[in-house]
C-alpha positions in Angstrom: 16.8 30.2 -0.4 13.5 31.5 -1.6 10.1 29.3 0.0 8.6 29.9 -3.3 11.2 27.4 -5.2 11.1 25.3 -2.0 7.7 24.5 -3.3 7.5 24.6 -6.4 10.4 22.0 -7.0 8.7 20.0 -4.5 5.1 19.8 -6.2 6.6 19.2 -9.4 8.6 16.8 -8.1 5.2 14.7 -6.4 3.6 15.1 -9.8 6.3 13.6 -11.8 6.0 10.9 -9.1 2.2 10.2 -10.1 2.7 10.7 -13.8 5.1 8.3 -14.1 5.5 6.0 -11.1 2.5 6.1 -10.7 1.5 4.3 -14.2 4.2 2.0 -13.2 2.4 0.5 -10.1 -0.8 0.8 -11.8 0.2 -2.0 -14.6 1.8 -4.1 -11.9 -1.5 -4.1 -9.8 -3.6 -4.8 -13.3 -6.3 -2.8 -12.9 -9.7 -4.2 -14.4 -11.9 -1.6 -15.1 -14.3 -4.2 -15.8 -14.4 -6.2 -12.6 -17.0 -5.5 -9.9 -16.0 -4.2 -7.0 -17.0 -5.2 -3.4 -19.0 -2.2 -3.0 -21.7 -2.9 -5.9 -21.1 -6.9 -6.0 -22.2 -7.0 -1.7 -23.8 -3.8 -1.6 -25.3 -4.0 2.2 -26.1 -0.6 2.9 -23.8 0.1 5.8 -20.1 -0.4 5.1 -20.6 -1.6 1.0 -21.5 1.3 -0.5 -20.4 3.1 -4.0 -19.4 6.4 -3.9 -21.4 8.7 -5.6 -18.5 8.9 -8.0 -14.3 8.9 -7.2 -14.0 12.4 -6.1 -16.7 11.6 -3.1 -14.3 8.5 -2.4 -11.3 10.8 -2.8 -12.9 13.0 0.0 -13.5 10.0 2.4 -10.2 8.4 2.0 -7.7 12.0 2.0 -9.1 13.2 5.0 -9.7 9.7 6.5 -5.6 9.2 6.0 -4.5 12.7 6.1 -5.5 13.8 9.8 -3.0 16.0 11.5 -0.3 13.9 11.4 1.7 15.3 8.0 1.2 18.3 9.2 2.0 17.7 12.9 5.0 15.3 12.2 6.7 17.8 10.1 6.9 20.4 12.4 8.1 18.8 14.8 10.8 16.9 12.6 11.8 20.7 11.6 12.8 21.7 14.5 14.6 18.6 15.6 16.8 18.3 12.7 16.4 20.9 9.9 14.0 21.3 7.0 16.4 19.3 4.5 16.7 15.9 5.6 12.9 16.6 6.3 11.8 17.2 3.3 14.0 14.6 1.1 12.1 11.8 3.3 8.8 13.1 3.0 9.0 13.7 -1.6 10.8 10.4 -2.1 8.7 8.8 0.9 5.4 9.4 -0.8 6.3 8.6 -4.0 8.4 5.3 -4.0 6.9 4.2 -0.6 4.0 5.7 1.0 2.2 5.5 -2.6 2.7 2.4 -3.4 1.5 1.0 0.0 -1.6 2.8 0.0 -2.3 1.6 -3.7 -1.3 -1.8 -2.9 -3.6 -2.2 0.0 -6.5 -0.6 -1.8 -6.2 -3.3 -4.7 -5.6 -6.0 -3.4 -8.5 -5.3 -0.6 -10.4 -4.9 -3.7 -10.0 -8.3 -5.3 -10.4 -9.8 -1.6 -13.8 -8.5 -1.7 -13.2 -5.7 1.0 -10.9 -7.7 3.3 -9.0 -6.0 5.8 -4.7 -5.8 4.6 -5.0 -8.7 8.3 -7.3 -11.0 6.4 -5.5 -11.0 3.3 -2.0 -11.7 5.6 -3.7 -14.6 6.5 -4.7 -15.7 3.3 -1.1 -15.4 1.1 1.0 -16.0 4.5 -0.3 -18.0 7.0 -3.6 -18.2 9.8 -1.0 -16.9 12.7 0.1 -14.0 10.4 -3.7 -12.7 10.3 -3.9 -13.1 14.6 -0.4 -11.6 15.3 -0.8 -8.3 12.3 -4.7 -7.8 13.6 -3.3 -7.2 17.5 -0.6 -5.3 16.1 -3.1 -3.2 13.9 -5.6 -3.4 16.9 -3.0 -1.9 19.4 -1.6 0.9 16.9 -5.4 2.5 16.3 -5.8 2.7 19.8 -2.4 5.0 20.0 -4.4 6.7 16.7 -7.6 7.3 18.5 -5.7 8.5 21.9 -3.2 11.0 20.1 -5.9 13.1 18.0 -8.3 12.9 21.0 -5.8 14.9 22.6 -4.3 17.4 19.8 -8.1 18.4 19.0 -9.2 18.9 22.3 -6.5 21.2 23.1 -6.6 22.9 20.0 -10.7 23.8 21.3 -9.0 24.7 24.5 -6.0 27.2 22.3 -8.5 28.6 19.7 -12.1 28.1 21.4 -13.0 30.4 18.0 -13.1 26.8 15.7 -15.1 24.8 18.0 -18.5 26.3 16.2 -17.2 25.3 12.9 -15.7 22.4 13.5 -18.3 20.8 15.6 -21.0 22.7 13.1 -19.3 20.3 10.2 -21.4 17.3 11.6 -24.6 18.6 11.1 -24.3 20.1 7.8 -22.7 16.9 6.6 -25.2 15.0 7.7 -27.6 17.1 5.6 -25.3 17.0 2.6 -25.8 13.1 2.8 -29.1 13.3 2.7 -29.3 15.4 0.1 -26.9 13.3 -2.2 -28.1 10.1 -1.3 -31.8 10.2 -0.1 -32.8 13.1 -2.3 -30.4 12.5 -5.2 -30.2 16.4 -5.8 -27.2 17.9 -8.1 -23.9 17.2 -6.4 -22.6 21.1 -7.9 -25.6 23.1 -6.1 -25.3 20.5 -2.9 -21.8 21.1 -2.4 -22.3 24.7 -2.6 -24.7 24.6 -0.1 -22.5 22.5 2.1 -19.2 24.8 1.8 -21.4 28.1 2.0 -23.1 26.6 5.1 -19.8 26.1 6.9 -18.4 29.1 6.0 -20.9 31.2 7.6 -19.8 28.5 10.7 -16.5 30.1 10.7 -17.3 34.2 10.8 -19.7 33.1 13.6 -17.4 31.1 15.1 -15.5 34.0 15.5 -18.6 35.9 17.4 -19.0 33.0 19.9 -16.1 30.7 21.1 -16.6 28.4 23.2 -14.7 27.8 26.7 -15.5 25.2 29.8 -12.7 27.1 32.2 -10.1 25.6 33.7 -11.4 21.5 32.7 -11.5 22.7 29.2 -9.2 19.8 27.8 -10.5 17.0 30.2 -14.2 18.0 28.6 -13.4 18.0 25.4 -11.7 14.7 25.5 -14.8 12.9 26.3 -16.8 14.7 24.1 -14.8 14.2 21.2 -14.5 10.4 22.7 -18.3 9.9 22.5 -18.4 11.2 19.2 -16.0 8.9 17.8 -18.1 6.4 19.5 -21.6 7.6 17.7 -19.9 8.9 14.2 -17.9 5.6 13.9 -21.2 3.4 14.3 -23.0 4.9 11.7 -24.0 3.9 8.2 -21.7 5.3 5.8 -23.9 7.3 3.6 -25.0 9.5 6.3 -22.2 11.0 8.0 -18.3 9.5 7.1 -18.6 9.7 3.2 -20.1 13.7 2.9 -17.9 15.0 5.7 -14.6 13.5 4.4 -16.2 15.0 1.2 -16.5 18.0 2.2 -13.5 17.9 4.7 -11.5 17.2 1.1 -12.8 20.3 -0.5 -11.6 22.6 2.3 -8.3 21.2 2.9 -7.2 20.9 -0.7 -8.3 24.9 -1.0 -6.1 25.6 1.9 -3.5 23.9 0.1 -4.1 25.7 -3.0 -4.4 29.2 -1.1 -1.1 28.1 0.9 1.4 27.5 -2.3 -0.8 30.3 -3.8 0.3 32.5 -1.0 3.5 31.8 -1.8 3.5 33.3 -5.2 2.7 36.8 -3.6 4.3 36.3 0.0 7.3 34.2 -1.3 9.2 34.9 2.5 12.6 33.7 2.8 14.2 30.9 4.2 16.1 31.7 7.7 16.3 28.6 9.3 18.9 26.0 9.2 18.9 23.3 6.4 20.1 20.7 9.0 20.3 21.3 12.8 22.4 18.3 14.4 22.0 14.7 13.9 20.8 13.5 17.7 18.0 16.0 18.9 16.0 15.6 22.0 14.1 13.0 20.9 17.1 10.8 19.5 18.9 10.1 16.3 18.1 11.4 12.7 17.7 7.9 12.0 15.5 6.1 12.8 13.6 8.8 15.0 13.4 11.4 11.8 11.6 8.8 9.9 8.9 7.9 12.3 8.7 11.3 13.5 7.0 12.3 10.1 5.4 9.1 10.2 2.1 9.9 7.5 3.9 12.5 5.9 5.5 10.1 3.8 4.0 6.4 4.9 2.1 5.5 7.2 0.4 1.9 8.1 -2.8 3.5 8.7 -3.2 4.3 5.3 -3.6 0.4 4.2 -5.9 0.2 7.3 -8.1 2.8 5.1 -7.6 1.6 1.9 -8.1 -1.7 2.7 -10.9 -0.9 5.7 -13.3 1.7 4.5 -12.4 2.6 1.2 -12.1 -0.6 -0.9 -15.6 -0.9 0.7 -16.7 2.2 -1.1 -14.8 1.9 -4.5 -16.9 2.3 -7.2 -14.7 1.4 -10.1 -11.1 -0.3 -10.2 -10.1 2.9 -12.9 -10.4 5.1 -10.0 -8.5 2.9 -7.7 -5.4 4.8 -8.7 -6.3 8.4 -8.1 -7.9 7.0 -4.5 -4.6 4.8 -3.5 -1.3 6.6 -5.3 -3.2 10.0 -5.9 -4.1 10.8 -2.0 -1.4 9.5 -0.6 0.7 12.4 -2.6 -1.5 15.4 -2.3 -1.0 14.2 1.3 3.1 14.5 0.5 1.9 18.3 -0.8 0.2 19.0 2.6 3.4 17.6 4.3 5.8 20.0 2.5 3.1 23.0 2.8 3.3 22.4 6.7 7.4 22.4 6.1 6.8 25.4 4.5 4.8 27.2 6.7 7.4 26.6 9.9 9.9 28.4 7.4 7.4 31.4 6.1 6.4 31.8 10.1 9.7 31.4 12.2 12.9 33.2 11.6 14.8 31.5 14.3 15.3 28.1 15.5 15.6 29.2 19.4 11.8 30.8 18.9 10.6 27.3 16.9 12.0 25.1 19.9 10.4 27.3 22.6 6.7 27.0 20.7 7.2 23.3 21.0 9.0 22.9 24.5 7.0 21.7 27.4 3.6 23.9 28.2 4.3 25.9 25.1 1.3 26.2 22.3 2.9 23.3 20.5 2.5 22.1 16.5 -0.4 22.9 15.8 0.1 26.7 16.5 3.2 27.0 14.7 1.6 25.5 11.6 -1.0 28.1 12.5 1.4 30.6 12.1 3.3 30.1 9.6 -0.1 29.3 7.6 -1.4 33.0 8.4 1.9 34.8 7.2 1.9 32.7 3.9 -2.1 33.5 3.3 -1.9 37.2 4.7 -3.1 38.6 1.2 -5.7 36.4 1.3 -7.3 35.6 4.9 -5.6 38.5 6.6 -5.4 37.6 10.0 -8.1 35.1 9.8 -5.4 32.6 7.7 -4.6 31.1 11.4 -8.3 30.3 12.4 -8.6 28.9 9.1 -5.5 26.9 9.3 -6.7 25.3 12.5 -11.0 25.0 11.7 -9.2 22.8 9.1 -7.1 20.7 10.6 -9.0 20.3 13.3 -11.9 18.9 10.9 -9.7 16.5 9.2 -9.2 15.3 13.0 -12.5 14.4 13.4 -12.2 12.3 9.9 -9.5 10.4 11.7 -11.3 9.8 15.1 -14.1 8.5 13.1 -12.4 6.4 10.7 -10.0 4.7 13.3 -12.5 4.3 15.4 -14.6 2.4 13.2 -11.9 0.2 12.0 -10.8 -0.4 15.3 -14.6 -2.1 15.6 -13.9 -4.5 12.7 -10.5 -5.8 14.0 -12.2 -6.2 17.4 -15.2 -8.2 15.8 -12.5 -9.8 14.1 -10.1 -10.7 16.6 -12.5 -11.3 19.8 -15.7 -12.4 17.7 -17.9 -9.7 19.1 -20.7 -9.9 16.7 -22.0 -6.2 18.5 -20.7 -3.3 17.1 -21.5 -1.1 20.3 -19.5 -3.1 22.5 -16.9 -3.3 20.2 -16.9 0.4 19.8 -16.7 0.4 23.4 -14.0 -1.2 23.7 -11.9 0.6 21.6 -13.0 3.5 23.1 -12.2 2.7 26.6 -8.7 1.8 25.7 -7.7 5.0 24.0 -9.8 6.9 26.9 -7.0 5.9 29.6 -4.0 7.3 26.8 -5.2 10.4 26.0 -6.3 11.2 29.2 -2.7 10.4 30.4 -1.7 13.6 28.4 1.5 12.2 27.8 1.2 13.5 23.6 5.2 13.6 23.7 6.3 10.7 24.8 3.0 8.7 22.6 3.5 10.7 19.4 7.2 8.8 18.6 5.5 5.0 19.9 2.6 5.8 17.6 4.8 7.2 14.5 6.8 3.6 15.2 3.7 1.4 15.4 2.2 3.0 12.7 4.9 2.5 10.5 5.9 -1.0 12.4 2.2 -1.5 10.3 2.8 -0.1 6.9 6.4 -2.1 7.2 4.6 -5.6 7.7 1.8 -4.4 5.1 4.1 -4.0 2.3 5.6 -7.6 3.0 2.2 -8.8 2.6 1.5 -7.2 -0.8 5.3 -8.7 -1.6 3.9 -12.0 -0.5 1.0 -11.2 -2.6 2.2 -10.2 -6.2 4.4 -13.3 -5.5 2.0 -15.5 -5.3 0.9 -14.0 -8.6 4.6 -14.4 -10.2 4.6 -10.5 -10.2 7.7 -8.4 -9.5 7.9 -8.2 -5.4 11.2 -5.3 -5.8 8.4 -2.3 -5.8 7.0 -3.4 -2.5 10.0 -5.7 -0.9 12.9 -3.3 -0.7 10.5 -0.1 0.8 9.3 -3.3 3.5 12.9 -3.7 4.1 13.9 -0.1 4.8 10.9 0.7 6.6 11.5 -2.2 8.9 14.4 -1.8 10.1 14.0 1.9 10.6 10.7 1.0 13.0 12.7 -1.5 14.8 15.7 0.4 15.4 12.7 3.5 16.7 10.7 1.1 18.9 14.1 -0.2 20.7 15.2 3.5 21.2 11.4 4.3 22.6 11.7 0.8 24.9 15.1 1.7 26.4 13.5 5.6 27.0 10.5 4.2 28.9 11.9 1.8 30.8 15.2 4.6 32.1 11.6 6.9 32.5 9.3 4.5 34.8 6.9 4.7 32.2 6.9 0.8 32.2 3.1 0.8 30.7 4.3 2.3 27.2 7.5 0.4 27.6 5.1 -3.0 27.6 3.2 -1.3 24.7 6.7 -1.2 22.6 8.1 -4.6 23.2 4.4 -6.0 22.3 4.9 -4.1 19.1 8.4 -5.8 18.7 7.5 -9.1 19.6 4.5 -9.3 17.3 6.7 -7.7 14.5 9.1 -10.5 14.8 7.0 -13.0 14.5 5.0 -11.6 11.6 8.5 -11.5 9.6 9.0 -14.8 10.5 6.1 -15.8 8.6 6.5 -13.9 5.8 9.9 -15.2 5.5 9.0 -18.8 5.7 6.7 -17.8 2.7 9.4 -16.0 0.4 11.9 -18.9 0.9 9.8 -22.0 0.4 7.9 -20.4 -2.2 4.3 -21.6 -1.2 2.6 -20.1 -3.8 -0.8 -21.4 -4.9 -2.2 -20.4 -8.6 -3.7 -17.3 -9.5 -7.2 -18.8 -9.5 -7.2 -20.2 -6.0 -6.9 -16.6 -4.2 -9.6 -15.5 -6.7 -7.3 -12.4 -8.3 
């Protein structure tokens, strides 16, 4: 089979999804173009701030929720089990799951003026839903913070060529900001200067990498650690909102280049639609599903939408581009990433061996097969261009689940200061990722993750019924998604505890037990019918 058709079908297929599914959510979320949102109704300066206009919003939020996971996940999934059963989960994923939970959590954020998807829990289920979800939520951005410290820093330690540009992104955002919001210059001319700027970051980048020997990794942890610390503290304006901006811009022209390399590369497919079920890390199901994990849902999405982005919303018209619309390019990236393992490897035994233990791992077969789809294009630059990209939208991550890690700690421990708070967070995911244990943390925080989006879906159920709305949209993916993270986080408990590795074991039956008694909650709700009128919950 031909990669070109691979994608092409695929695309069309996520387009179709937004055209027309899409709508359909839309109308059952009732979109008021004429309501104000939190950002312009308790503008504060800080965290309640309009976007200059959607696309800015679009920036922050993509590469806020798009990270490395969907590209990481499916890579890794590839190998396991085959490219078909990967890339079935990740098209019909996105567009009757992953998009309607991002959507979901956006809008009803929204008409909770900026409430975290845990506050609004509490509200249409009950006060212990809010405590139990907000550790759960707490627990899984720690895992988030800890697993990209780690992937970026040893991506500067594989390629020290991208740490110039990627680093060099802070600065020049920073000055983008400024520039947008301080000086109010044209956004067409400023976002030239900004792209222009950090191209010339890259071919110098290339002139001077930088290296700190043999405690490269260990270095770059911290440094990349204190930066979450600093970016995450920051007022919006000046740093999150033009880096995602700009981080937006690059990625979706490496997308546009990848499929675009297709056209005149259009390689041929050699590897296996489906390997076996049980691979190395378990079972096509459950372990498939969560392996992905944001390449088709992912709970940190709602912590996003409902965290940051609701905050910055300028308009309820745009709420579907930012929700539904993001989470599907994201499905694009997720496919391109599936595509570029089958443009770059030609066998499975030379796949498993980039991935095996001490080999250059995911990132550097995305890498790979990134440069041999973009060859008439980047030449052999299309791998340090792959990574500088990646490896920005890493930073978004760090930044964003760093900072909402800070409100669910203000939240849950009533720390009014946001350093110590920071701090916290911090600390916690310092003692992960400087475990370096990325294998056996990526399938706990695929599970949590989705454990999250799972137990945010029942909540937008909960919520649309409380508004005598259809519930089927966002019930039956809560369902599915459920069960698949239980039956992941049992299989990851058992695996710990045969391993030692008793502290992650803790870490999954927390996740289990705080799971269980969120559903037992929700449940309580959807059979007694405690609904209260439209009016009360101010929707």
């Amino acid at each position: 089979m031909n990669t070109l058709l691979l994608g092409i079908v695929s695309v069309c297929l996520l387009w179709l999804g937004y055209r027309f599914y899409g709508n359909r959510i839309e109308k059952l979320y009732g979109i008021d173009p004429d309501r104000k949102t939190p950002a312009v109704e308790t503008y504060d300066g800080v965290d309640y701030v309009p976007a200059r206009n959607w696309f800015v919003l679009f920036g922050h939020h993509f590469a806020s929720i798009a990270g490395a996971a969907p590209i990481i996940g499916p890579v890794i999934a590839v190998s396991i089990w085959g490219w078909g059963p990967s890339l079935i989960w990740i098209v019909l994923g996105c567009v009757l799951m992953g998009g309607v939970h991002d959507f979901g959590a956006l809008i009803a954020s929204v008409r909770h003026k900026g409430s975290s998807i845990a506050e609004i829990g509490g509200t249409v289920i009950g006060k212990k839903t809010r405590l139990l979800f907000s550790v759960l939520i707490w627990l899984t951005l720690i895992l988030i913070v800890a697993v990209f410290v780690f992937f970026s820093a040893k991506t500067y330690v594989a390629e020290p060529k991208v740490v110039i540009p990627s680093l060099g992104l802070i600065p020049i955002a920073m000055l983008v900001g400024f520039m947008l919001y301080n000086v109010r210059l044209n956004q067409f001319l400023t976002t030239i200067l900004g792209l222009t700027l950090m191209i010339a970051l890259m071919i110098l980048g290339g002139y001077f990498p930088i290296t700190f020997g043999e405690n490269s990794l260990f270095i770059w942890m911290v440094i990349l650690l204190v930066y979450a610390s600093i970016a995450s503290v920051l007022p919006v304006q000046i740093l999150l909102q033009p880096r995602d901006y700009l981080c937006g811009l690059f990625l979706v022209a490496g997308v546009i280049s990848g499929y675009g390399g297709l056209f005149l590369t259009h390689p041929q497919i050699s590897l296996p639609v489906y390997v076996e079920w049980e691979g190395d890390v378990g079972m096509l199901w459950p372990m498939l599903f969560v392996t992905i994990a944001c390449g088709a849902i992912s709970g940190f999405h709602s912590l996003v939408a409902s965290g940051t982005s609701s905050k910055q919303l300028p308009n309820e018209r745009d709420a579907k581009k930012i929700g539904y619309g993001a989470m599907l390019v994201e499905g694009a990236v997720a496919v391109l990433a599936l595509i570029a393992v089958l443009a770059g490897f030609q066998e499975q035994n030379l796949l498993s061996q980039m991935l095996a233990k001490g080999g250059p791992g995911p990132i550097a077969v995305f890498s790979q097969g990134f440069q041999a789809m973009t060859t008439p294009f980047f030449g052999a630059f299309g791998g340090i261009i792959a990574i500088t990209i990646l490896n920005s939208f890493i930073l978004s991550t760090l930044d964003t689940a760093t900072r909402l890690g800070r409100y669910i700690t203000q939240e849950l421990f009533g720390i009014k200061n946001r350093y110590i708070s920071t701090f916290i967070i911090v600390l916690l995911s310092a003692v992960l990722a400087l475990s370096g244990k990325w294998k056996q943390i990526w399938p706990i925080f695929g599970a949590s993750n989705q454990l999250v989006a799972a137990l945010a879906l029942l909540v937008l159920s909960a919520w649309l019924l409380l508004q005598k709305k259809p519930i089927f949209y966002t019930l039956i993916p809560a369902v599915f998604v459920l069960i698949t993270t239980v039956g992941a986080l049992c299989y990851n408990a058992v695996q710990f505890f045969q391993n030692h590795d008793y502290f992650l074991f803790t870490i999954a039956i927390t996740l289990l037990i705080l799971a269980f008694l969120v559903l037992m909650e929700a449940i309580e709700v959807f059979k007694n019918k405690r609904a209260k009128s439209q009016e009360t919950w101010n929707v």
